[in-house]
N, C-alpha and C positions, 0 to 999 in steps of 0.2 A: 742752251744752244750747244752744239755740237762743236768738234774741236775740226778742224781740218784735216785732212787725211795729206796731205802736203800742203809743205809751206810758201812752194808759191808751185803753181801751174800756169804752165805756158803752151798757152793753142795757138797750134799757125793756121791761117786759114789755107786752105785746099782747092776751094772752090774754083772749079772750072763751067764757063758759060758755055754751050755750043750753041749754034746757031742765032746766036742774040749780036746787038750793037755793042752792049751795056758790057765795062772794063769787066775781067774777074781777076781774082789773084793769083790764078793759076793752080793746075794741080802740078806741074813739073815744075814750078820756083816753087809753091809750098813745104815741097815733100823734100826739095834741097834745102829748103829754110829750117823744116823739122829735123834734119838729120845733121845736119851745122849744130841748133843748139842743143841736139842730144849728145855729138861730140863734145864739144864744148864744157858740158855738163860733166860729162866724163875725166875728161881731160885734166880740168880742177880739183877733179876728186873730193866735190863737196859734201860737208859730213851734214844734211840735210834731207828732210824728205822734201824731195824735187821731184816735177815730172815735165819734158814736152812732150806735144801729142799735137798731129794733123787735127781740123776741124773744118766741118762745114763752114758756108759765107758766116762772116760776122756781119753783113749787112753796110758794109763802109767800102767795097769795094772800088768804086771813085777813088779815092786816093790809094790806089795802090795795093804791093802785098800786106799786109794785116796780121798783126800779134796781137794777143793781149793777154796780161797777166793778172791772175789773179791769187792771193784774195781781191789786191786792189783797184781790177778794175780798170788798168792802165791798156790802153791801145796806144800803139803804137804802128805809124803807117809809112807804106812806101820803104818796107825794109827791105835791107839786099844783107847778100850774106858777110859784106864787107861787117856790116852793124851789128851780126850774131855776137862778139866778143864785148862789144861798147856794152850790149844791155846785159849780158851774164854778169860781167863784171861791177855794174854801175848799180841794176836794178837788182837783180839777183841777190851778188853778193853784200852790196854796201846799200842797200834801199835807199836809193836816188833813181829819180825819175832823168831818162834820157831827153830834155827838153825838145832837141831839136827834131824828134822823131815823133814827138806829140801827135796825136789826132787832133785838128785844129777846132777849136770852140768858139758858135758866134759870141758878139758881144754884144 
């Protein structure tokens, strides 16, 4: 297996609905959410290969705007730009999951 080309990747979703019911996450809060954690990113000046990047729906639209990082796979929903700093610094840099921004799981 292949090594990862970055150590964690972070998609915002983008995704704008027109003419539908159905929520979407928006392309104007997306592309503010993208540009929050690419400053962000900046800002820290982390010695890591990091990337965000806009992304089409992740399919979870319902609960809001929509992140998720990978390798691990964590989504996270209903972000605002207030919460760009909590996951940089929480997920990012100290790999902890931001509980309260979890995408919620049945049981």
């Amino acid at each position: 297996m292949s090594t990862p080309v970055f150590e964690k990747h972070i998609f915002v979703c983008t995704n704008q609905r027109t003419n539908s019911e159905k929520r979407s996450c928006g392309e104007q809060h997306g592309l503010e959410l993208t540009a929050a954690f690419k400053k962000a990113i900046k800002d820290k000046n982390l010695n890591m290969p990091l990337r965000a990047q806009r992304a089409g729906c992740l399919g979870i639209c319902d609960f809001g705007p929509t992140v998720a990082i990978y390798p691990e796979g964590t989504f996270y929903v209903n972000v605002q730009l207030s919460d760009v700093e909590e996951i940089v610094q929480k997920h990012v840099i100290e790999n902890k999951v931001v509980e309260r921004l979890l995408l919620p799981t049945e049981k």
